[in-house]
Structure formats: C-alpha cells, structure tokens
C-alpha positions as CSV (number, residue, x, y, z in Angstrom):
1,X,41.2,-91.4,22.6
2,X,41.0,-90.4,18.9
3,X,42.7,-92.1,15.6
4,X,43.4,-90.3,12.7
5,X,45.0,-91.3,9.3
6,X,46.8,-88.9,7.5
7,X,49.1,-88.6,4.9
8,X,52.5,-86.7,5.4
9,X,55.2,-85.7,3.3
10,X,52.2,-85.2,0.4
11,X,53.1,-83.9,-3.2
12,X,50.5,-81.5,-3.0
13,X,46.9,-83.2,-2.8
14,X,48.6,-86.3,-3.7
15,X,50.7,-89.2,-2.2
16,X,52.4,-88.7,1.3
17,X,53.2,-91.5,3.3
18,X,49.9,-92.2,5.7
19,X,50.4,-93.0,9.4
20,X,47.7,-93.3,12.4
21,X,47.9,-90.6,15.0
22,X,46.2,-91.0,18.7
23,X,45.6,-88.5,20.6
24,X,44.8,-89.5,24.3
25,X,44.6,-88.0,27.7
26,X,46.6,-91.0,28.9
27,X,48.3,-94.0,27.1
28,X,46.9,-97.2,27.1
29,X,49.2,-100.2,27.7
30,X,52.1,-100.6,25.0
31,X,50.0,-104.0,24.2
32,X,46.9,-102.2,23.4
33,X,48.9,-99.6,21.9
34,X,50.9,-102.4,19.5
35,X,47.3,-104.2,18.8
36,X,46.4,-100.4,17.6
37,X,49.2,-100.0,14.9
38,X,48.9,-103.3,14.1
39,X,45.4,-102.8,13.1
40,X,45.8,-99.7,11.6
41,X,48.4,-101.6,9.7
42,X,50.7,-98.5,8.3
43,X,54.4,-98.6,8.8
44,X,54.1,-96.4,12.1
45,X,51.0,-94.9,14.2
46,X,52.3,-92.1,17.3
47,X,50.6,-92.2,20.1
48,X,50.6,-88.7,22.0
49,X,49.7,-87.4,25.5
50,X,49.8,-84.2,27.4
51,X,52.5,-84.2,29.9
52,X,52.8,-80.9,31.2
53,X,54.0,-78.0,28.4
54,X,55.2,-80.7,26.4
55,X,53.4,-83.8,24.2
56,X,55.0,-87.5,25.4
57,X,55.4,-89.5,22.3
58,X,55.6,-93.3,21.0
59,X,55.7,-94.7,17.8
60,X,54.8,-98.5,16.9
61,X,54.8,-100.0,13.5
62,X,52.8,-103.0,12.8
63,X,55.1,-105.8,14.5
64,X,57.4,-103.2,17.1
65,X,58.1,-99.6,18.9
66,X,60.4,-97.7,17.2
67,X,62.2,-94.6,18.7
68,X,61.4,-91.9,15.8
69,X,59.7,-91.9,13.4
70,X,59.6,-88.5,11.0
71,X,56.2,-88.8,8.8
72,X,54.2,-90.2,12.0
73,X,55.8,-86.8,13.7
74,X,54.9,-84.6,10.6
75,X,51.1,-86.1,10.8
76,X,51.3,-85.5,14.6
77,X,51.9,-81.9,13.8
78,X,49.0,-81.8,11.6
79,X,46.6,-83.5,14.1
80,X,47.8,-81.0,17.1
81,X,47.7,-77.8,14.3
82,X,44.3,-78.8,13.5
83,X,42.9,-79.3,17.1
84,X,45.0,-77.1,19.2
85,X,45.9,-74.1,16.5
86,X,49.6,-73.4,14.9
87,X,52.5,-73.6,16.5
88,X,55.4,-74.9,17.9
89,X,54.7,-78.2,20.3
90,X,57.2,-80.0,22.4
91,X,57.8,-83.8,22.0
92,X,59.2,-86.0,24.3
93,X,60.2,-89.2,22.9
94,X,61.5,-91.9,24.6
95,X,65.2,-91.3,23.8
96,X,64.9,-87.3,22.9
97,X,63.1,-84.2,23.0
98,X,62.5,-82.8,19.9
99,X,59.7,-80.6,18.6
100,X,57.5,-79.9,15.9
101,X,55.5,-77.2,14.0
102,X,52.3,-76.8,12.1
103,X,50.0,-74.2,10.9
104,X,46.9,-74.4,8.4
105,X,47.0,-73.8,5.0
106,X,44.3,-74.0,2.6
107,X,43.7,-77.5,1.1
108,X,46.9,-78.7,3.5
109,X,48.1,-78.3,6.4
110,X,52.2,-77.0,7.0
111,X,54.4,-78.8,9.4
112,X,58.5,-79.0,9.9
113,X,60.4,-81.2,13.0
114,X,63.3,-80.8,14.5
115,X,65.1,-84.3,14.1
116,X,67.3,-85.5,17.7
117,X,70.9,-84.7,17.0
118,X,73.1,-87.0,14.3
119,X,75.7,-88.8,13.7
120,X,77.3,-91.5,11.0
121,X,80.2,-93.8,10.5
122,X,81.6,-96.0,8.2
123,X,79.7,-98.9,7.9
124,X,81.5,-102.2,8.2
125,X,82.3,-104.4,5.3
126,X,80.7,-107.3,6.1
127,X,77.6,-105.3,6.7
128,X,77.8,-103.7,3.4
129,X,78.4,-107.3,1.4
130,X,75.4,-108.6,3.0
131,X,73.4,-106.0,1.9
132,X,74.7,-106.0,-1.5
133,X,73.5,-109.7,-2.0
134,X,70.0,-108.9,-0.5
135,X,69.4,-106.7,-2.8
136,X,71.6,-108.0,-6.1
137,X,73.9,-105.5,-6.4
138,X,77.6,-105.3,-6.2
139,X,80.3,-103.3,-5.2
140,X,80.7,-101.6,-8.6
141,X,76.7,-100.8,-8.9
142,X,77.3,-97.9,-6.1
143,X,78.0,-94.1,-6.0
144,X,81.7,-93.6,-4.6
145,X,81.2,-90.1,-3.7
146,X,78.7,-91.1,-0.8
147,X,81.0,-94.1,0.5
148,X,78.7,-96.9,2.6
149,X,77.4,-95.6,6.2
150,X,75.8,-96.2,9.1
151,X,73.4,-92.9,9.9
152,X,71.7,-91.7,12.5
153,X,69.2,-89.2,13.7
154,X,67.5,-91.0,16.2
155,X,67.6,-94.3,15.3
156,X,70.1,-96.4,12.6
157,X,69.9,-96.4,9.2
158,X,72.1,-98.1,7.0
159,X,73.1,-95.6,3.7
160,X,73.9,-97.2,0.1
161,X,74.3,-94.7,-2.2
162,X,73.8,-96.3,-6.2
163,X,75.2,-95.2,-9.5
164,X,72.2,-94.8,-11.7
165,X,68.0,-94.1,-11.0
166,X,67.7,-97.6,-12.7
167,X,69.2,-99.5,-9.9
168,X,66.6,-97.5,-7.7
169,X,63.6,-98.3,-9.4
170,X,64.3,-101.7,-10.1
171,X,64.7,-102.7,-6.0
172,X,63.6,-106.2,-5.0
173,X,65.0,-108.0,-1.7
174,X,63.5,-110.9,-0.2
175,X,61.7,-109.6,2.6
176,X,62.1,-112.4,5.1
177,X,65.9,-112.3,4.5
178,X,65.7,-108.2,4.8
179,X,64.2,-108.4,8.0
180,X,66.8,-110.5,9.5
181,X,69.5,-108.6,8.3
182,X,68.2,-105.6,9.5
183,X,66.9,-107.1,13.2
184,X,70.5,-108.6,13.6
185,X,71.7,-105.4,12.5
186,X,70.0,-103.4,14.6
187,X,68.7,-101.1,11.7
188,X,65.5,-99.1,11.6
189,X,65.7,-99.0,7.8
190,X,68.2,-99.8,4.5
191,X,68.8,-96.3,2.8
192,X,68.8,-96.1,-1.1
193,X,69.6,-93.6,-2.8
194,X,70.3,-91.9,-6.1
195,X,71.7,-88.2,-6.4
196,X,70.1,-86.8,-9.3
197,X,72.2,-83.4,-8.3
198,X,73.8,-82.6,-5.1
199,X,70.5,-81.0,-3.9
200,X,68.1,-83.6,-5.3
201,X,67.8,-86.9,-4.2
202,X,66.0,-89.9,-4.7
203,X,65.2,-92.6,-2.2
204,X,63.6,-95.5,-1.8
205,X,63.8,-97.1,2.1
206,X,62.7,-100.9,3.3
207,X,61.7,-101.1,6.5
208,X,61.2,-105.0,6.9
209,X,61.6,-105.0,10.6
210,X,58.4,-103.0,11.3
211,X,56.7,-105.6,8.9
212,X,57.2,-103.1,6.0
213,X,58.2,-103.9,2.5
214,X,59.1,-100.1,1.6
215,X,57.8,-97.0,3.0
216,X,56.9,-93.9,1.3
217,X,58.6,-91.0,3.0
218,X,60.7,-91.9,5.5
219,X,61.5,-88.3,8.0
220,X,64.0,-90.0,10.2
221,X,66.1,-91.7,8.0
222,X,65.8,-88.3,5.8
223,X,67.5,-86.3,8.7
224,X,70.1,-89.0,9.5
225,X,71.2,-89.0,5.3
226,X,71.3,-85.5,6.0
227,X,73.4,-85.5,9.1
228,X,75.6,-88.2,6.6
229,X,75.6,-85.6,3.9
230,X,76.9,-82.9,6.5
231,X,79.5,-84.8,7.8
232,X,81.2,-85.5,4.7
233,X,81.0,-82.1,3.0
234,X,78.6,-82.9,0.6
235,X,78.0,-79.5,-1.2
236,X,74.1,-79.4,-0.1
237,X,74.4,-75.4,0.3
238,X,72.3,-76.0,3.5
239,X,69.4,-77.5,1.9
240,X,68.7,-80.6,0.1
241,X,65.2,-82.2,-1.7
242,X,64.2,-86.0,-1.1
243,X,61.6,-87.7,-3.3
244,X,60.2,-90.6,-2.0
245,X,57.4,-92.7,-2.9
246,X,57.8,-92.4,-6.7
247,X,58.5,-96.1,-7.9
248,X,55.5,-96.7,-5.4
249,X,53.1,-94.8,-7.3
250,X,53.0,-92.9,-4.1
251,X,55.1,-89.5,-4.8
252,X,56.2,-87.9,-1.2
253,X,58.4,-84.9,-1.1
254,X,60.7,-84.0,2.2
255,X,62.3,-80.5,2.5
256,X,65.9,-80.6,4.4
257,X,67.7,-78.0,5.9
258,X,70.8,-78.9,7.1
259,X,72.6,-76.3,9.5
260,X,76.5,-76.2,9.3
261,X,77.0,-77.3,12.9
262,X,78.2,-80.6,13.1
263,X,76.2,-82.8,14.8
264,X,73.1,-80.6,15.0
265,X,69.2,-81.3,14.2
266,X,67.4,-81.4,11.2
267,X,64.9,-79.4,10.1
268,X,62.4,-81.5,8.1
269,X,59.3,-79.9,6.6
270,X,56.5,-80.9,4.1
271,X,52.7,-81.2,3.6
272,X,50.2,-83.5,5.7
273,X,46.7,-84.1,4.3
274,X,43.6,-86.4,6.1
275,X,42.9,-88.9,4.8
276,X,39.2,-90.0,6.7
C-alpha cells in the first residue's frame, strides 16, 4: 500500500486542489481507511484496488466516505498514468462505474473523467432561505438566470448562483452552522457561483460536512453544475471553464464538456502535479 499527494485541477505548475491517493492490492478496513484521510487531512483521499479489468474505488474525507469525488479521481488518474502507463482505466465506485484517463506530459501529467450520469431540480424554498442566512445574502444578491437548484452528478450539491464576483470573494459562513445544514440536507457541497460569461465561471464550494471550510477544485460538483447548466439551456456551446481556488490563493482550473444528451456524463479534464 502506497500514499501519494497530489495536486489536481493545477493552473499550470501552480495551485490544484491536493488529495491523498492509495494504491493497494487490497483495502484495509473502512476504519483504517478513515484514520488514513483523516491523517492525511485533505478534503478527500481515494483509495484504489485492482478488481479484475477494472480499479474499485472509495473516497473519504477527513470526518466521512463520500460517493465521488472529481479532483481525488483526477489525482487517481495521475497516480495509475504514472505507474501503469496512459490510458483509459475503469472505476468502480460504490454507487457507479465511471472511468478515467491519463497520459504524461512534460512537467504534468493529463487526466479527464467521465462523471456518473446527472440530474437537478428546483431546490426548495426553505432550503434556499436557510442558505441565504448562512451565508448573509438575500434573495435579491442572486443571479436570476441560473434559478436555485439541487444538482447532481453523483452526489448532491446545492447550486446558488450570485449577481456580482464581489459576493463570491467576500464568502464567510459559520462553519458549525454550514455543516448542519448541509448533514440535514443531505448535501456533499454548497455551490457558488459567479458567471463571468456564459462559458466562464467562477466558483467557490464549502464542503463543511467532510470537515472542510472550502475546497479548491471541486470535479463532482463541477459536473453536476454542468449537468444543471444543460438542463436549463444555458448557452454553454458544449463547453464551459470553472476557476476555482482563486480567493484561496490556490488557483485551480476544470475544463467541462458538456454533451447535448440530457442526462449524460461529464467530461472533466485538467492538470495533476505531485506534490512529495
């Protein structure tokens, strides 16, 4: 059993969000396995095994197992490119199958996943007023183009899309009160956003239930805005950039390609770099 920390989602040799990756003939228990991503103390470390032609996958973050997580998937792509050559590996999470890809670069090394299928819905109204108040915003502070939803691609993300890169940058929320929400929520992450352009977007994601302020670059919650985006015709024009990281003085950038099927995965590329 191996652990490697490396960044994904990097702006060039710079930023990315890190995340532990084991490799292992077998797993150890899911309490060693917690104790392991609660030491390596990022917001998610995959664990990864052979099982047959395909790779069985689980994520942890510090304080729980999550379902999917897209940077941890993107630096699992680097780890297999880097030990087992480029190409295209089969995951097996515990919900989906999905797969990833990864080939050598120079200074870098190039990986894209295929997100699980997605979906969205309205999110309710109470829902939304309780996350106004954690984080001090109201109803007029948000974008009405990109009306408050429910995403998913894998796991559920909650979508608020604000009216200016101010209210982005200036996020606070008390992070006891954010995890609550979010654990009686059932949410994997809060979703903020600003839309620059309708091909340029910038986010900024808590993830208080893994025992995360903020992370990075977030690749799940990327593809499930995506699948969002798709489903209410946002003019993307089948692609879409995120930058993520930026008011963390960590810059991350996530390349989307969104198909026009509804419904369908997500393609979700960017850089990984090592970071020991």
């Amino acid at each position: 059993m191996t652990l490697q920390k490396i960044a994904a989602f990097t702006n060039g040799n710079v930023g990315g969000n890190p995340a532990g990756v084991v490799l292992c003939s077998a797993f150890p228990s899911t309490e060693e396995m917690q104790r392991i991503a609660a030491d390596v103390g990022f917001s998610e470390t995959a664990f990864a095994a052979p099982e047959g032609t395909s790779w069985r996958v689980r994520y942890f973050a510090p304080e729980m197992e999550v379902p999917f997580c897209g940077h941890a998937t993107i630096a699992l792509g680097a780890a297999l490119a880097t030990r087992h050559g480029a190409g295209v590996y089969t995951l097996q999470l515990n919900h989906a199958v999905i797969s990833v890809e990864g080939k050598m670069g120079d200074d870098l090394v190039s990986v894209a996943l295929q997100s699980p299928e997605t979906k969205s819905r309205l999110a309710p109204k109470t829902l939304v007023d309780a996350a106004l108040s954690l984080f001090s915003l109201s109803a007029h502070d948000l974008d009405s183009r990109i009306a408050p939803a429910i995403a998913n691609a894998g796991a559920n993300h909650l979508v608020l899309a604000l009216s200016t890169r101010e209210l982005l940058r200036t996020m606070t929320y008390d992070f006891a009160s954010g995890k609550d929400l979010m654990l009686g929520q059932g949410l994997s992450t809060i979703t903020l956003l600003y839309a620059e352009n309708h091909q340029l977007i910038h986010v900024r994601n808590p993830f208080a239930p893994g025992g995360v302020y903020e992370d990075a670059a977030t690749g799940a919650a990327a593809a499930a805005l995506a699948g969002l985006l798709r489903d209410i015709s946002w003019p993307h024009h089948g692609y879409v950039e995120i930058h993520q990281g930026d008011d963390m003085g960590i810059p991350s950038r996530l390349h989307v390609e969104i198909s026009s099927t509804a419904g369908a995965s997500i393609r979700i590329s960017g850089t990984a770099r090592f970071i020991n």
